[in-house]
C-alpha positions as CSV (number, residue, x, y, z in Angstrom):
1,X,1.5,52.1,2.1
2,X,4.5,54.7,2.5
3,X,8.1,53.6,2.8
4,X,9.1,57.9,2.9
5,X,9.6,57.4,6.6
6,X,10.9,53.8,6.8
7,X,7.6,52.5,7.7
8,X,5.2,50.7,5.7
9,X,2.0,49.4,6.7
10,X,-1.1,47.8,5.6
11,X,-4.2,46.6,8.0
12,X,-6.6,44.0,6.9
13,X,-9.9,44.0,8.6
14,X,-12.4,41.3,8.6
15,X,-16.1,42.2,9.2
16,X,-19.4,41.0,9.7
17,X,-23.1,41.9,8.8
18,X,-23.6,39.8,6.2
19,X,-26.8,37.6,6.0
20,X,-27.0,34.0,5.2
21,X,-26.4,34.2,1.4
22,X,-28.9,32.9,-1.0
23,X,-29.4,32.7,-4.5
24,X,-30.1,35.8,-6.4
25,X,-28.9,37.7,-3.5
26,X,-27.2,40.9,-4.4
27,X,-23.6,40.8,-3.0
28,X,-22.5,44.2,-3.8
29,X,-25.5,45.8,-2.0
30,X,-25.1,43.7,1.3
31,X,-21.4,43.9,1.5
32,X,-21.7,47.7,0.8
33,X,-24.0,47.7,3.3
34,X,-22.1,45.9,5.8
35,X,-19.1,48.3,5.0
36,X,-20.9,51.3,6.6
37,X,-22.4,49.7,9.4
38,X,-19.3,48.0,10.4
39,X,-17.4,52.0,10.4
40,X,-15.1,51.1,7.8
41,X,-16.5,52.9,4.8
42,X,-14.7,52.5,1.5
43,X,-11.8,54.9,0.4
44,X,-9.6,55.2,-2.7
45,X,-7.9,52.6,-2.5
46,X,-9.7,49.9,-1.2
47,X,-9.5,45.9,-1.7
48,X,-12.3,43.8,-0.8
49,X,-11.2,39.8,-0.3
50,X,-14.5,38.0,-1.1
51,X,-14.6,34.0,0.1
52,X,-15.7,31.9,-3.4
53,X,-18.3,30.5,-1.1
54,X,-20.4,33.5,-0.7
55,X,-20.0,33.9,-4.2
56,X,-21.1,30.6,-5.0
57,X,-24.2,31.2,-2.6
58,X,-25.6,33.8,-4.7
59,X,-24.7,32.6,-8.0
60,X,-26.7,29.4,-7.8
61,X,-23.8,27.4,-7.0
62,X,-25.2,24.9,-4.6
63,X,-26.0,21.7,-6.0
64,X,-27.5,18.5,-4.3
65,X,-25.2,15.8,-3.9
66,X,-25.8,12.5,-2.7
67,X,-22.7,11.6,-3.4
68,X,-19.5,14.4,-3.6
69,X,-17.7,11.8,-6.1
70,X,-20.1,12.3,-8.7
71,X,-20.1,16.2,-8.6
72,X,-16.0,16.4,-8.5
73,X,-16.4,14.1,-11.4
74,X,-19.0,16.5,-13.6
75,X,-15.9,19.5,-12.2
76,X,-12.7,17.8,-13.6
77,X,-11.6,18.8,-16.9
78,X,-8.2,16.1,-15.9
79,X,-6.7,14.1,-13.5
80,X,-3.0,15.4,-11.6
81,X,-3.1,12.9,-9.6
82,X,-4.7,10.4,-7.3
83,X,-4.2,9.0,-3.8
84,X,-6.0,6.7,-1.8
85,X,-6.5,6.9,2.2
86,X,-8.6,5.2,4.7
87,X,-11.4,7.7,4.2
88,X,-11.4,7.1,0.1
89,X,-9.5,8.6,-2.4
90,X,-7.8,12.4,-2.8
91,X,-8.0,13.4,-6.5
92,X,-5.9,16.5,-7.8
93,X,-7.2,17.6,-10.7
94,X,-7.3,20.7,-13.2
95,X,-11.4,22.0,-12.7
96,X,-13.3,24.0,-15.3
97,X,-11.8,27.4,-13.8
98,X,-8.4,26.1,-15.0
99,X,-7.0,25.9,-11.1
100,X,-5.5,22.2,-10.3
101,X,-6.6,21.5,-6.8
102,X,-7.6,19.1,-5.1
103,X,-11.6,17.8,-5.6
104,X,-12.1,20.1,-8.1
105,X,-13.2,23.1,-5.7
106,X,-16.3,21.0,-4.7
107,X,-16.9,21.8,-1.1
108,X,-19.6,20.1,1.4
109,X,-19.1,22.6,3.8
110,X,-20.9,25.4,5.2
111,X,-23.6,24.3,3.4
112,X,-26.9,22.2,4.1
113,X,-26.4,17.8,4.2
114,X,-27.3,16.5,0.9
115,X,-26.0,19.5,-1.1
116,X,-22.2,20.7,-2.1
117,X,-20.9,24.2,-3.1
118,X,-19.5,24.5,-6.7
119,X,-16.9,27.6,-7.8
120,X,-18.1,30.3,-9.3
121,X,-18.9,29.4,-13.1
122,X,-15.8,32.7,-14.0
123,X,-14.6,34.2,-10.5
124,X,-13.1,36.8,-12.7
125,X,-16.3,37.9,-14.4
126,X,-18.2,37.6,-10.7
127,X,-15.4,40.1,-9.2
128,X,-15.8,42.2,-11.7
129,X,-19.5,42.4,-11.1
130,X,-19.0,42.7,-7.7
131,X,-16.4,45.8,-7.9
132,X,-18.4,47.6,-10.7
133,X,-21.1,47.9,-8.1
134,X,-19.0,48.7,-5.2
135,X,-17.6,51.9,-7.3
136,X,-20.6,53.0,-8.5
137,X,-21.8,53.1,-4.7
138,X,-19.2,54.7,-3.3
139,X,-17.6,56.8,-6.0
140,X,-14.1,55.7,-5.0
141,X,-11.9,52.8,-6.9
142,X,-12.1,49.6,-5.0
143,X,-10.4,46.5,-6.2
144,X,-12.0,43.0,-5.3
145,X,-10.3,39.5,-4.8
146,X,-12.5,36.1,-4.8
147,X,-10.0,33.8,-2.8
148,X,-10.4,30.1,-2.4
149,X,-8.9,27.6,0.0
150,X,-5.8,25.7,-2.2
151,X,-3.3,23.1,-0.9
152,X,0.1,24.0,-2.6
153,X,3.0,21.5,-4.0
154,X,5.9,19.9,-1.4
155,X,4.1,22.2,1.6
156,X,1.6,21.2,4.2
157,X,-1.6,22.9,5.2
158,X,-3.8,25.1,2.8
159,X,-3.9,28.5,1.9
160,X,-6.4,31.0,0.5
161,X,-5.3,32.2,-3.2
162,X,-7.1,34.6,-5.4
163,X,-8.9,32.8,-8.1
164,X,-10.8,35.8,-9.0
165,X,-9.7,39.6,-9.9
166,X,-10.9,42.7,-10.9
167,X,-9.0,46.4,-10.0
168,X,-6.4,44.2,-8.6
169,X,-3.1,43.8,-10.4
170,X,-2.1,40.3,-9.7
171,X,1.6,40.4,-9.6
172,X,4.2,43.0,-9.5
173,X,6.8,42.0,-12.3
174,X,9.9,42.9,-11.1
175,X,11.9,41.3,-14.3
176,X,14.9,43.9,-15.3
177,X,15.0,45.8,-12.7
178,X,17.6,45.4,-10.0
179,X,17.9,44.6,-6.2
180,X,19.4,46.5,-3.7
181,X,22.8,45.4,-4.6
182,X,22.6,46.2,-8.1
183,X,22.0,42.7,-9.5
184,X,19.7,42.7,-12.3
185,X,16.3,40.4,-11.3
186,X,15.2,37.8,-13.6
187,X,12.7,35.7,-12.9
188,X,10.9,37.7,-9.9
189,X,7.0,37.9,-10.0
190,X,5.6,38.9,-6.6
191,X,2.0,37.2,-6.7
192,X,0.3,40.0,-5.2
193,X,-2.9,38.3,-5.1
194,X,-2.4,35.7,-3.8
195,X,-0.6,36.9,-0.8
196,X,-3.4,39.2,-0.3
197,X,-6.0,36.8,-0.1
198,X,-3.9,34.4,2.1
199,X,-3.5,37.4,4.9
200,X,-7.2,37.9,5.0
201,X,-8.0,34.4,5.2
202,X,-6.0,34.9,8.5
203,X,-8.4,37.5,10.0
204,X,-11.6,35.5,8.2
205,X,-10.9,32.8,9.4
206,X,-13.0,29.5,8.0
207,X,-15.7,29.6,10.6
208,X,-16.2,32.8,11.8
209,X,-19.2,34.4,9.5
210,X,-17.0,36.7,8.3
211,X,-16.7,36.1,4.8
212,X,-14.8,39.2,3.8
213,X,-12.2,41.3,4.6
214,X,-11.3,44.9,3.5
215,X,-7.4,45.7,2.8
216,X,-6.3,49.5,3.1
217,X,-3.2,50.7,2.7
218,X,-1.8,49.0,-0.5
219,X,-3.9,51.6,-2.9
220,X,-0.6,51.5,-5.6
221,X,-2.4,47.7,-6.5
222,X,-5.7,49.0,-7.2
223,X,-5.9,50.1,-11.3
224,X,-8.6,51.8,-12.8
225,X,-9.2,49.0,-15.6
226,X,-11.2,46.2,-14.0
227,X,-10.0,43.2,-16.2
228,X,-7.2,42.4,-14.1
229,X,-7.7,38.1,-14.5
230,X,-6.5,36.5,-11.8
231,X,-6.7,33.6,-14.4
232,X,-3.2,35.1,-15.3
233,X,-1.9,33.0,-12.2
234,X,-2.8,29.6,-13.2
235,X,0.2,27.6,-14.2
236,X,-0.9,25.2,-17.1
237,X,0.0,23.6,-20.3
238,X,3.2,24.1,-21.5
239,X,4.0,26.0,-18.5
240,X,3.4,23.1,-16.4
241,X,6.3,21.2,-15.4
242,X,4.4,18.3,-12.7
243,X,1.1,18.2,-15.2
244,X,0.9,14.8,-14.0
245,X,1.5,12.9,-10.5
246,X,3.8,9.9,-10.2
247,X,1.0,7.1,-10.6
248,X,0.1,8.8,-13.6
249,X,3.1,9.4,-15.2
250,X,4.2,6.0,-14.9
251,X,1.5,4.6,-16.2
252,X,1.1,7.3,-19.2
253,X,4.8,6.3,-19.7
254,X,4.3,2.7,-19.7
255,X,0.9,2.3,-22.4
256,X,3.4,4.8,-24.8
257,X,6.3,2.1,-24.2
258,X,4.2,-0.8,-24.5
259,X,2.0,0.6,-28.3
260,X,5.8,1.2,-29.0
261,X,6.7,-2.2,-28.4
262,X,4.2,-3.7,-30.3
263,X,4.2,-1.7,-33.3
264,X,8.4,-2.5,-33.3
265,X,7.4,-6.1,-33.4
266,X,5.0,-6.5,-35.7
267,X,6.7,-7.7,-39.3
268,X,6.7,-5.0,-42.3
């Protein structure tokens, strides 16, 4: 990625090769050795975007579920918010992994009838795994995304974010320095991350057996240090300012109002 001749660039290449995934299987190996048969190689540089499901595949993630409900349940560490529909009820909530999406990262798809696909147990910890091995095969420094499909806050549709990270840094804090007109930014984080894994879920697709894509061109990303957490992106706790959806906040608000009112009118 050069900008010394006004252009800047960066291709993102999905690829195939990779088997059906089971548990046990050895990710770094079969993506390595899809790599080289697809042509692409790995150079300094690289970034791998890995889909959560493949991940999940070969970590034992797949559970059987007669009923979805009950594994979202055994997922949710607390409840956003609710909504029901025709088809049953959405839930919003924050999962083990510490993202707030909605069912908890429990998917039934692309995966046998009677069984559901939980995230990685710590997406960080599994890309670090998965890079470690990638730069021992190839001797060059190769960052690696885990991306998962998200809905986002006040926009439709659903976009693939990073929730693991390793090699990768996450954001580009851009706090103190100034814009082009010499005004001092505050407040701007780029989310690197995220915006990478959302332009490979374009050329990944959801369907297209091509669970990862390789990103070239944005080496000045990739960091020696593999404990880059893409944890760092999750917005909770005091950070939070919508840590609860409308039902719930009303109804939070009214059993405070209502023990208030009965301990005002009991006598002294």
């Amino acid at each position: 990625m050069s900008g010394s001749t006004g252009l800047r660039s960066i291709t993102v290449t999905a690829f195939g090769g990779l088997p059906e995934i089971e548990e046990g299987a050895d990710l770094a190996a079969l993506i390595g050795d899809a790599l080289e048969a697809s042509g692409l190689g790995a150079a300094e540089g690289d970034i791998l975007v890995v889909t959560s499901k493949i991940v999940s595949k070969a970590e034992g993630r797949r559970v059987a579920a007669a009923d979805r409900e009950d594994a979202i349940t055994a997922e949710t560490v607390r409840v956003v918010a609710t909504r029901a529909h025709p088809g049953g009820v959405t839930r919003i909530v924050e999962n083990r992994q510490g993202l707030v999406q909605a069912a908890a990262g429990v998917d039934a798809s692309n995966t046998p009838d009677g069984t559901v696909l939980l995230l990685p147990v710590d997406p960080d910890a599994s890309a670090r795994l998965l890079a470690a091995g990638l730069r021992e095969r190839f001797g060059v420094r190769i960052g690696v995304l885990v991306s998962d499909t998200l809905g986002r806050a006040w926009r439709e549709g659903q976009t693939d974010l990073a929730i693991g990270a390793a090699g990768v840094r996450v954001t580009d804090d851009l706090r103190g320095t100034t814009d082009s007109f010499g005004h001092e930014l505050v407040v701007t984080q780029s989310a690197i991350a995220d915006e990478l894994a959302s332009a490979a879920d374009l050329v990944k697709g959801k369907a297209s057996g091509m669970p990862v894509a390789l990103v070239r061109g944005y080496a000045e990303a990739v960091t020696e240090s593999l404990d880059t957490p893409a944890r760092a992106l999750t917005r909770t706790g005091p950070t939070d300012m919508f840590r609860l959806g409308t039902d719930e906040a009303l109804a939070e608000g009214y059993a405070a109002g209502y023990a208030a009112g009965l301990a005002a009118s009991r006598p002294e």
